[in-house]
Each structure stands twice: as C-alpha cells, then as structure tokens.
C-alpha positions, 0 to 999 in steps of 0.5 A, a space after each residue: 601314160 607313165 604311171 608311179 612305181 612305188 609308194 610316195 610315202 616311202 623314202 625317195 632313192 637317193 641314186 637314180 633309178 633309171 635314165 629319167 631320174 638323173 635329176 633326181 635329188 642327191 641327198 636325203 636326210 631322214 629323222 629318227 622319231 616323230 614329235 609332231 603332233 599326231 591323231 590317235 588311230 585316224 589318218 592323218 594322211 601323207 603330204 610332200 611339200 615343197 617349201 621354197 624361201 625368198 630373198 632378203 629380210 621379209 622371209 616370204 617362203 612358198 609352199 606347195 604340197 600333195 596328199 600321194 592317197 586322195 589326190 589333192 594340192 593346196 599352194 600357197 605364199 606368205 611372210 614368215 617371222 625369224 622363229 617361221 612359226 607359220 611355216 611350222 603351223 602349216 606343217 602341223 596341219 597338213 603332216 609331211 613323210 617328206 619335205 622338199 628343199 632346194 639341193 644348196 640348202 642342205 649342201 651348204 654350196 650357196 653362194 649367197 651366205 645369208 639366203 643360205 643361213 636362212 634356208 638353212 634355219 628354217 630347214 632345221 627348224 622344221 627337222 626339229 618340230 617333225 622328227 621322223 620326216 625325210 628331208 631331200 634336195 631337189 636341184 635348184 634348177 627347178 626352183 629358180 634357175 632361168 625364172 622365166 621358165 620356171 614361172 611358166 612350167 609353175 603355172 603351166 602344171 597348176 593349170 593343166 592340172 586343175 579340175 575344171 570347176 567354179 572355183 578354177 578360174 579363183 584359184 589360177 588368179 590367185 596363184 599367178 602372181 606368186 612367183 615363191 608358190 610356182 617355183 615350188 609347184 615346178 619343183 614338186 611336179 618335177 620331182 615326182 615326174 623324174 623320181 617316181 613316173 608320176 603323170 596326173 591326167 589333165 584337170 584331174 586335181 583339187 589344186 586350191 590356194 590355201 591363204 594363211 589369213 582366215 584362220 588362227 594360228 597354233 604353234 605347236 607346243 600349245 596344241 600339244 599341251 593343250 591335247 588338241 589333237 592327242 592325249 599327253 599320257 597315251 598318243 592312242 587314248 581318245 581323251 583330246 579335244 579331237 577324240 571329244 568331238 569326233 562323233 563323224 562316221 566318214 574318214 573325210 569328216 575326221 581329217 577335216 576335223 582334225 585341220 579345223 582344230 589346228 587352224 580355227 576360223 577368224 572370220 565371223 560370218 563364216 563362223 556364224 554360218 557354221 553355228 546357224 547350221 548346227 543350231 538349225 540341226 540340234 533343234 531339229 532332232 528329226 532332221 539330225 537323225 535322218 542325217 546321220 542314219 544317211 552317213 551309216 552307209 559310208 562309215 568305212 568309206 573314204 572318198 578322197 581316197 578313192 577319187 585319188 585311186 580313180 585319178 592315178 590307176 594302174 595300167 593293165 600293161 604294168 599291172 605285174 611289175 607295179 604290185 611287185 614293187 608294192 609292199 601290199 602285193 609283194 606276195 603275189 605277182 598276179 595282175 587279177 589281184 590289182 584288178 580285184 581292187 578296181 572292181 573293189 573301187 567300183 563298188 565303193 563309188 557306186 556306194 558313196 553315189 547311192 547315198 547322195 539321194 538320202 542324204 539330199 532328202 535329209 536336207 530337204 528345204 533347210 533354213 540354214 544358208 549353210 546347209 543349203 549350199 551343201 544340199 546344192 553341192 549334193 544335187 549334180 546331175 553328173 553324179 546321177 549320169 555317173 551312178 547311171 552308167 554304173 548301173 549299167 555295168 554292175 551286176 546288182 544280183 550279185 552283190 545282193 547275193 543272189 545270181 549264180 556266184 552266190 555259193 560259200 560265206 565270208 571271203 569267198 562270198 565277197 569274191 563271188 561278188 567280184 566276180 560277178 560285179 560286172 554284167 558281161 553284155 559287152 564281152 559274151 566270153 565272160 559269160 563262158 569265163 564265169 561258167 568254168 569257174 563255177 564248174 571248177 569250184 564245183 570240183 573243189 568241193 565234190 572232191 571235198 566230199 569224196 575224201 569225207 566218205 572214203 573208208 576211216 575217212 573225216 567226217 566232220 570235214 568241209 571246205 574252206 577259203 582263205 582269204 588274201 588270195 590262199 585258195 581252199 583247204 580241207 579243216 577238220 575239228 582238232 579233238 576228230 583229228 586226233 581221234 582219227 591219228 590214234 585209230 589209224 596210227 597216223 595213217 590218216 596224216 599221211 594221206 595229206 599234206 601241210 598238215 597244222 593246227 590252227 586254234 580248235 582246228 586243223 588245216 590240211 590240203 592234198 595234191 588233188 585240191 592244190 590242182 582243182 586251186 589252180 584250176 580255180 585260180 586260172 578262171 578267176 585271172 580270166 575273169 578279171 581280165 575281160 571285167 578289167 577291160 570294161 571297167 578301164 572304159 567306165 572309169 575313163 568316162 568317170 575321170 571326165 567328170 571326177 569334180 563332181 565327187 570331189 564336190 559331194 566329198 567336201 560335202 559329206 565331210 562338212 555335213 558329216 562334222 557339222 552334225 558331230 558338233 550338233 549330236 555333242 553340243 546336244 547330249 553335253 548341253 553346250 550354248 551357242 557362243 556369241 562375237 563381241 569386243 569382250 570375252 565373257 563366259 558364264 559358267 565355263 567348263 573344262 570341256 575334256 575333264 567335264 567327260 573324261 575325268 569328272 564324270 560325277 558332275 564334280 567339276 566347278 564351273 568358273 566365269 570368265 571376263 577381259 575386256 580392252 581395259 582386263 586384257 592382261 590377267 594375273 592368276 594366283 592361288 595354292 598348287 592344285 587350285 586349278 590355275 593350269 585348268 582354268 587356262 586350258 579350258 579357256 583356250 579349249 572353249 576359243 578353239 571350239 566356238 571358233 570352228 563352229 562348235 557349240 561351247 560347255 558354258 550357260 553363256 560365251 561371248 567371245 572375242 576372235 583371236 587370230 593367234 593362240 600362243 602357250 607356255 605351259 609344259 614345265 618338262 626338260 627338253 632332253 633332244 634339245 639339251 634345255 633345262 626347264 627354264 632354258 625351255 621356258 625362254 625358248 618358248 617365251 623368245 617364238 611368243 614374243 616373236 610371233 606378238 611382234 608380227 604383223 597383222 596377227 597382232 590384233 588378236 592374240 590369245 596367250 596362255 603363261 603357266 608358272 613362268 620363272 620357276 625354273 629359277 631363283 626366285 627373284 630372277 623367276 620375278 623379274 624374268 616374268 615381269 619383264 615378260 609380261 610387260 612385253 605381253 601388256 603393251 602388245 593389247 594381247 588378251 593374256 591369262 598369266 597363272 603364277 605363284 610369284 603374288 609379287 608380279 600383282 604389285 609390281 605389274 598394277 600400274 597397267 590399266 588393263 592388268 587384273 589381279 585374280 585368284 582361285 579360292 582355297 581355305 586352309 583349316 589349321 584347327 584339324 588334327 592333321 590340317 585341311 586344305 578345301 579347293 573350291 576351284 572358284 575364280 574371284 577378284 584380287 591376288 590370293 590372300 593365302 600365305 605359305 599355302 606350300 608348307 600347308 601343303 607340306 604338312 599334308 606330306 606328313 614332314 617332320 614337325 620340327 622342319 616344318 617349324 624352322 620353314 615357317 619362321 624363315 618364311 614368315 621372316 622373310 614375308 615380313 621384310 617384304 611387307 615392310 619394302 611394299 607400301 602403296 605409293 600415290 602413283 599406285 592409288 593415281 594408276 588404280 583409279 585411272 584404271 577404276 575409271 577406263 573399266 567404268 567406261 566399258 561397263 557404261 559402253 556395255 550397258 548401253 549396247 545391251 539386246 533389246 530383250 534387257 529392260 529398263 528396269 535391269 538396267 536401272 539395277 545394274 546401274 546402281 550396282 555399279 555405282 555403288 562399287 565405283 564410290 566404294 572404290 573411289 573412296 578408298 583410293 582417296 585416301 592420302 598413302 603412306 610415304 614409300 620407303 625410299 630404298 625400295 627401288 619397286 616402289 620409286 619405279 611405280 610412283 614414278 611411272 604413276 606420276 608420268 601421265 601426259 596432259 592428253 590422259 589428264 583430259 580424258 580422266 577428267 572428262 571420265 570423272 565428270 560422266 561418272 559424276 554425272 550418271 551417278 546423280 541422275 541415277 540418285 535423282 531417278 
C-alpha cells in the first residue's frame, strides 16, 4: 500500500511529481502572514479542507476536511450568507495549512460568470480572514464532472473509510444525501492520492458529520477582540479566556477546549449535561482529585496523534526514502531511526492503555449521566485485549530499568529501553543481537578508561552519549583540559580529534571511539530491525480495533476538560448558570481582569438584566468608566455558561444565543486600505448580514462599542441610529456602549430600548479637579456633561483653552437643550413601554421556584407597585408643545402616535391588570 512521501502540512508541488500526479493541481497561492485567530503555545493542528460552493442564490457550500497528525475528518453542508460569515466561522475552529478549491475558481475559465464571481468571493474572503494559508486548485473533474461518478467515488471513500463503530451507521445516512459534501470528499481524497501517495487503510477514519446547528457562531473579529483564544498585546501570553480556563493535562483536552470556545453549545440539555457533570466533580473533591491524579500520566501524551501515526505508518520497505524526504530525519538516512519511533509509539499506547484502569476507578458509580457515559467509553474489552497483546510483546524489565540494557543515564538510558522494549520470544536472534550490542558498548567504555589512565592522561575524563543519534564522545572539565594543554604543550590536543568546548567542558572523540560508535551503531540497526518486525505484526492487529482508542481519547478529552471547568470554577468561586427566557447575572465579573489584572479584588462586580421588552441597551458614562469591560465581560460569562463551565457571578440566568456578533476594535485596517470608520461599516455591513440570516436569528448576541466616532458627529449619530434601529427590529439581544447621549432620545420610542449608565463623580472643588469611576451599572443615560474636558483638565491644558472649550460646549449643549422638548408621543411610548416591562416582571414573579415565599413575593409586589405609580405619575403629565423646527421631535411624536387598534387593546387590557393587581395588593 502506497504511503505519503512528504508532510501534508507543507506546501503541495505545483508541478507533478511523478506519473500519478499529472492530475495534480496546477496552481497555488500562498499568503504571506497569519491573522487568524491563533492558541498561544498549543497546537492547534493542521486541516486541509475542501470547500466546495453550489449554484444559484442559496450559497450552499460543502466542506470536507482532515487533521494530516491525528487522523480525523468532519463533512459537512450548509447555506451560507453573501459575507460566508459560517464558512469563515468553521475555518476559525478548525485552522487550514491549505485550502482546497475547484481549478476554475482561481483560473477565472468558469463559464458560468456569476458561479465564478462567486467562488471567486468566498475564495478571497477566506484569503482575507487566514493569511499565511496556501490556496490550490484541484481539477474540477473531481468536483462535479460526470455527477453520478462523483456521488459514488464521494460516498464510496466516506464508506470505506469510516471506523466500524456506533456512530457508523449515523454519520453515512447523514452524509449520503449531501451531494456539495461528497463531491468535496471525492476531491479531498483524490488529491491526497494523486499529490502525496496518501492510501488510509480501510475503516481506519473518525469521518463525522459535523452540523453547523447546535453551536454558536463567533466571527472572527469578536473572537479576536474579546481574547477567546489569544492575548491582544502578546499572541504568546496565557492572559485569554483559553489560557483561563486551560487547566487540562492532555493535548487532546486543550484542542477541544479551544473548538468549544469558538463554537459554544446551544443546545440545553447538552449543556445542562456538562454542568451536572462539573457540578457532581466541584463538590466532590474526592473524586476530582482522583481524576486528576489519574490524568498525570498522560501530560505529555497526545493520543489523537498516535492513533494518526498508528493508522498511516511507514513500510519497512520505504523507510529510507520516506526520512529522507522528512524535515525531522533529513540528517540521517538510517531506517532504525524510523523504527526507534514505532517502538516509541508503542510504548506511548501502552502508557494511554494503562491509565484507562485509574481513570475507570475514579469514575466508580457517578451520579452524572454525563459521567457515566464516559466511564462506559473508558470500559472496552478491546482495550483490555489490545493492553494484553502489548504485555506480551514489551519488555516491562527494561522499561522499569532493570534487565541487561540498564547501563548509562539520560539518553542513553531511553535508548537502552528501546532496545530492550521488545521481548525476543518469537525471534531468538534478537537475543544474540542484543548481546553484541552490549559487548560493544562495553568496548566503548574500557577504552574510555584505557585512554583515562594512559601516562599525562585525563583523569577526570568519562563517556558520554549525545542524543539524536551522535554516538559517544570523551568530555572532560574545561579548567583539567586546559591544565593538561599547558604541561604537555598542546601534546594532549593532538591525541584527538574534534576538539570543542561546550559551556564548562569539553568534547573530543579518537579514531578508535568513531570505530567502536560504528560498531555500536550497526547492532542497534540489527536490533531494530528484527523488533520492527514484531511490532509491524502488533500493530497490524491493533488497527483492527483502533475505534476503541479513538473512543477513550474522546473520552479522556472530555473528562480531561470537564475537571479543567471544575478545578477553576471551584478555586474562583464561580455559580452554576441557570437557562431562561431572560439574561440576568447577579454580581457579574469580568472573568480575565478578575485573575489577571485585579488580582487585589478591586474589580467592581455589575449586575446585568434584558429581557423581550430590555433587549436592546444603550450604555453611556465618561471615557474610562468601564463600558468596553462591561460588554466583554457579558459576552465572556455567555461563551463560558455555554460550553458548560461555571460562571464568575453570585447568580446567572442566561438566555441561549446562537450568534455572538462585536464591533469593538476602533484600529485602522492598514492591509485592507480602511480607515477606522470604513472598518467600522465593513464590520457593522457582516452584522447586519449574519442578523439577517435565517434560523440564527432567534438569538443573537451583539456587542457595539463607540460606534460612529470615526466620523462627525452628527453623521456618528445618525449613522448609529440608523443602525441600532436595523438591530432593535431583529429581537436581538444588543448592549450598545457610546458616548453619543443623543441616541437615548432619539432611540426611546422602542419598547424594548433601555437607557444605562456607569456612575462617575467629577469633584470640581479639588485643586486639580477629581474624577471617581465607581464602575457601577445603574438606570438612565449619564447625567455627567462635558465629562471629556474634565478629563482634559486632568491632562494639565492650558487654562485659558480649557476655558474657551467650556463655553463653546456649554453654547452648544444649551441649543441642544432647547430643540430636545419631550413630545406626547414620547410620554405615550414610554408608558407602553413602562407597561410591556410590568407584564414580564408580573410573568416572572409568577414563575418563580418553589424555595420563594409568599411573603417575598408579597414584597416584591409592593416594590413594584410603588414604582410603577411613580412612573405612571410622572408620565401623566400634559408635555410641553415640541418645537416645530426640530425635525427629531416631529419624527418621535409621530411615531408615538402611529399605534395600530390591536396595541391599543392590548395597553389597555395591560392597564386594567395592573390596575387591578395593585388594589388587590393594597386590600391585602
């Protein structure tokens, strides 16, 4: 069976390279930088995609893609918006070293111009997003050409390659009808056949259908500005949610992580699966602990990518030329080296097997259903049968130490245990092998000891092994060395040969050890290549049971996470969040500022509340008050609560969104030639465009900071009403931070508009004036005027500057204050509004748990009622005349007075409830 020449991860040849590769793509473009988001110091693994985009106006766009290391593949199918906002998403989750297209789409020959525009669109949408990502064309007979064909060689690699599991029978009738997904497959499989030899044995494959539905969608400049995955300032810093939250041991665990991250839950049971989990784990310390201490042994263990070695090895037969061609091996030709790293491998799955036993008995009777399936993906006989055969071909004497290759420290002894790690029951040579190995080394270090004791000799000399493969050299103290050169004259140097000093020593060898390192070298190529034999034939019989490690590595990721979430949710004191109809957090904290920048406990906690009728939220108050961290930490604690995590609050209530939209960043794009307030309509044009999708719609999370101030300022205003009006009529749960206090009037007609502010107090009476951030969320617009020149005068400004600045703004404020008089269409919008939030609180109170008494409710009743009359008072009064040349006002009191009889009704009927709720309570 053909096996793959060269790393998948490097760039494909962009001529053929031998006859079967004539089919090979004929074009490559490469990008120069990567902007995608990136794990700082994790791996985040190499997939090839293949993307593959329909005809016609519904954009449905294949994708087919294979982690080259661990030996898995995920297809899937779905409509795409003009901006492709889901095929981005799924390349931020899942980050391409190359990108599959059809040929046409980067030749331009198409002759179908508007299927090529688009190609061409999504193409350099994702060139955009991923620099640094090599794009190539693949002929487009292997897309669609004879489609019939193509369905079957599709379908035909997706069923021969799937691993004969549970979940085999699910993913093939999932996959069959998506006719976009197989002709990616057919390409994808194709091109790793033609370009790089590259034949998976037969149901060797974690192939899985991976839905975009079930999982939140993060573009990718949210994740980048919210530091989901990686620091803003330092890419290698762990200061990011993922560097937070990373508390895993295996490698498997952190990729997984780091996929949760970017592509949150929906779904609530599942999630409430995940929290029952870490719930039944933070309280029971006991079994936490034995968890953990059961993960130790697998800290530097990846299995996915020892399965992916295990399914795709090298053949005997083309050892030499295989490490040739790798950048690992190119110093050396040598096959045993390749076989050193199976037997290397071995030992790595006989390690993740041995751990299965602890980590069952940490799981021992869990309440957890969670838990339980995972104890039962950990208990498979096959492992058991697999850690048996092991047993029987691994040397457990030598890789406790002991035995006959226990001679040397360091590198040499982990060679020793290779070489030992097989038992030599089958071959009885290997015995004699082993044997003329020791001899030799023993040469090697006698004549260590004859050189020592010769007459002017070194005596502090001994024998050392270099590791990678560089034999045994003679190393002696620098200050002895020196001390010899001078008596001897510089005899003692010429006795040797590569002669250097390395730190406090020095390295030399003799012609005599460059024999007895050849001697030693030939016996270890014997060895190997007798063990290679026997562990060619083990892992022949471990292939045909590979599911089951592909089964305890999903496994031990999970449980592995699961206990990340419960050691930090523990130590940080976290809450379980709660899913309702309404957002509510009690006392919520910025989770990343809370550990890595307050560590003094000086962080102001804030409470937070939107409902149906508060979705939309207008967030004003002085530069520095903590708008942009209070909208971080709200999207932060959503993306935590649902991957299953606990949350940093006293309560959370959180209602499940599906789409998490930002517009935070204010920087210039310098690559993409856009000033700050082009950047920001770029950014505001995918929002609106992702809002206007379909099925996401119902619950999107959107986050606006400083919107419009990359221009005028009454361009800034209108710019970002007419926004936040196409935001308010999709239902979106939107917190809009600006300093623009104009958008509170402008934008209160809407029921489900709420003004807030965070507190600041300005004390004009200090000698060089005072401003106090509380950081404290409260109701209405900020009362604080001018709060940019207090500010200034911080900055120490002239006086005489600062002066002029105040009563030009002061004049302007007054003119202001003269055009903004509240119309009857306000006072008419504001108690509809008043009206539609008593009804939610009423729905509330009434759907309140079982453990909140009459009596609380009866308080809560009269607190409400109390600021309902208030309110109703005050609206009640008749409102001045507006002025008929403020075109803002006649806009709100007409909309105010446009209400439709059915709305009528329904005020009404509100009215008389609250009417009559609030005697009862009197009467009561």
């Amino acid at each position: 069976m053909a096996r793959p020449t060269s790393s998948l991860g490097s760039h494909p040849p962009t001529r053929p390279t031998s006859s079967t590769s004539r089919r090979a793509p004929s074009r490559t473009r490469t990008r120069s930088a990567s902007a995608a988001p990136t794990t700082s110091g994790e791996e985040e693994g190499e997939w090839v995609l293949a993307i593959l985009e329909g005809r016609g106006a519904g954009r449905e766009v294949g994708v087919v893609g294979i982690e080259r290391q661990l030996g898995k593949v995920f297809v899937t199918q779905y409509g795409d918006s003009s901006t492709y906002i889901k095929t981005l998403h799924l390349c931020t989750t899942r980050p391409p070293s190359l990108i599959l297209v059809p040929q046409t789409s980067l030749t331009g020959s198409s002759s179908n111009s508007k299927r090529r525009g688009a190609i061409n669109t999504l193409n350099e949408l994702e060139g955009d997003a991923f620099e640094g990502v090599a794009v190539t064309g693949v002929l487009r007979k292997y897309w669609e050409e004879q489609v019939r064909s193509i369905l079957v060689l599709g379908f035909e690699f997706i069923a021969q390659l799937t691993l004969q599991d549970d979940k085999r029978t699910g993913t093939i009738l999932s996959i069959k009808p998506k006719y976009y997904a197989l002709a990616a497959a057919s390409a994808l499989f194709k091109y790793l056949e033609t370009s790089y030899s590259l034949i998976f044995p037969p149901r060797s494959l974690r192939i899985e259908y991976a839905p975009l539905d079930g999982t939140c969608m993060i573009d990718t400049e949210t994740v980048k500005n919210l530091e989901v995955v990686a620091n803003l300032l330092n890419p290698k810093s762990k200061q990011s949610l993922l560097g937070l939250m990373n508390k895993c041991y295996t490698p498997m665990a952190t990729r997984l992580l780091r996929t949760n991250l970017l592509s949150p839950l929906t779904e609530v049971t599942t999630i409430d699966t995940r929290l029952d989990a870490v719930e039944e784990l933070i309280t029971s310390e006991e079994r936490l602990t034995s968890i953990r201490k059961a993960l130790e042994p697998l800290k530097s263990l990846d299995a996915d990518k020892l399965i992916g070695q295990l399914i795709t090895p090298l053949s005997t037969t083309k050892l030499s030329t295989s490490l040739n061609t790798s950048s690992s091996s190119s110093s050396s030709s040598d096959p045993s080296k390749a076989i050193e790293q199976k037997i290397s491998r071995l030992l790595s799955l006989r390690t993740l097997l041995l751990s299965l036993p602890a980590l069952r008995s940490a799981l021992h009777h869990p309440d957890s259903s969670f838990l339980q399936v995972i104890s039962k993906m950990l208990n498979d006989e096959r492992a058991e049968e697999m850690l048996k055969r092991i047993g029987e071909t691994v040397n457990e004497e030598a890789l406790a130490g002991g035995g006959a290759g226990n001679r040397g420290k360091g590198a040499l002894a982990g060679r020793n245990g290779r070489i030992y790690a097989v038992k030599a029951q089958k071959k009885l040579l290997l015995d004699v092998a082993r044997e003329t190995y020791k001899e030799n080394l023993n040469d090697a270090f006698e004549l260590c000891e004859e050189v020592r004791l010769q007459q002017g000799g070194l005596e502090g000399m001994s024998l050392q092994y270099l590791s990678g493969g560089g034999g045994f050299v003679f190393t002696v103290s620098a200050a002895e060395w020196d001390e010899k050169m001078e008596e001897s004259a510089g005899e003692v140097g010429r006795r040797f040969l590569n002669v250097h000093k390395k730190g406090k020593k020095v390295e030399f060898t003799s012609m005599d050890l460059k024999k007895k390192n050849s001697r030693i070298l030939e016996s270890v190529q014997e060895i190997f290549l007798m063990s290679d034999e026997i562990i060619n034939e083990l892992f022949d019989e471990i292939r045909g049971s590979i599911a089951c490690l592909y089964r305890a590595s999903e496994a031990i990721a999970m449980l592995d996470m699961l206990a990340s979430f419960a050691d930090i949710s523990s130590k940080n004191n976290y809450v379980r969040p709660e899913w309702t109809d309404t957002l509510a957090i009690k006392a919520g904290r910025h989770p990343l500022i809370e550990q890595f920048r307050a560590n003094d406990g000086s962080f102001v906690p804030n409470d937070t509340y939107a409902s149906t009728t508060s979705s939309f939220q207008i967030i004003t108050g002085a530069n520095m008050s903590g708008k942009s961290t209070l909208l971080r930490q709200i999207a932060l604690m959503y993306i935590m609560a649902q991957v299953g995590c606990f949350v940093p609050a006293t309560y959370a209530s959180f209602r499940v969104v599906e789409t998490l939209l930002s517009r935070l960043g204010n920087d210039d794009s310098i690559e993409a030639s856009l000033s700050t307030f082009a950047s920001e309509m770029s950014t505001m044009s995918m929002i609106l465009g992702a809002l206007e999708g379909e099925e996401r719609s119902r619950g999107p999370l959107v986050l606006v900071d400083e919107l419009g101030r990359g221009t005028s300022p009454e361009e800034g205003v209108g710019i970002a009403h007419a926004l936040a009006e196409r935001i308010i009529e999709s239902k979106a749960l939107c917190f809009f931070a600006t300093h623009f206090k104009e958008l509170t009037l402008t934008l209160s007609r809407y029921p489900n508009v709420v003004s807030l502010h965070l507190v600041t107090e300005i004390d004009r009476s200090a000698p060089n004036y005072s401003l106090t951030f509380h950081h404290r969320l409260t109701d209405g617009s900020t009362p604080l005027s001018h709060y940019g020149l207090e500010l200034a005068k911080l900055a120490k400004l002239p006086s005489d500057v600062l002066a002029r600045a105040g009563e030009v703004s002061e004049r302007l404020a007054e003119m202001a204050r003269e055009g903004r008089r509240e119309s009857r269409g306000s006072r008419v919008a504001r108690r509809r509004k008043l009206l539609l939030r008593l009804r939610t609180a009423i729905q509330d109170l009434y759907n309140s748990p079982p453990s909140v008494t009459g009596f609380d409710l009866m308080v809560q009743l009269k607190e409400l009622q109390s600021e309902q009359v208030r309110i109703l008072t005050a609206t009640m009064v008749e409102p001045e005349p507006a002025p008929q040349d403020q075109p803002v006002a006649e806009e709100v009191e007409r909309e105010g007075d446009r209400v439709d009889e059915e709305t009528v009704e329904g005020d009404e009927e509100l009215e008389h409830a609250s009417t009559r709720t609030a005697r009862q309570e009197t009467d009561s």
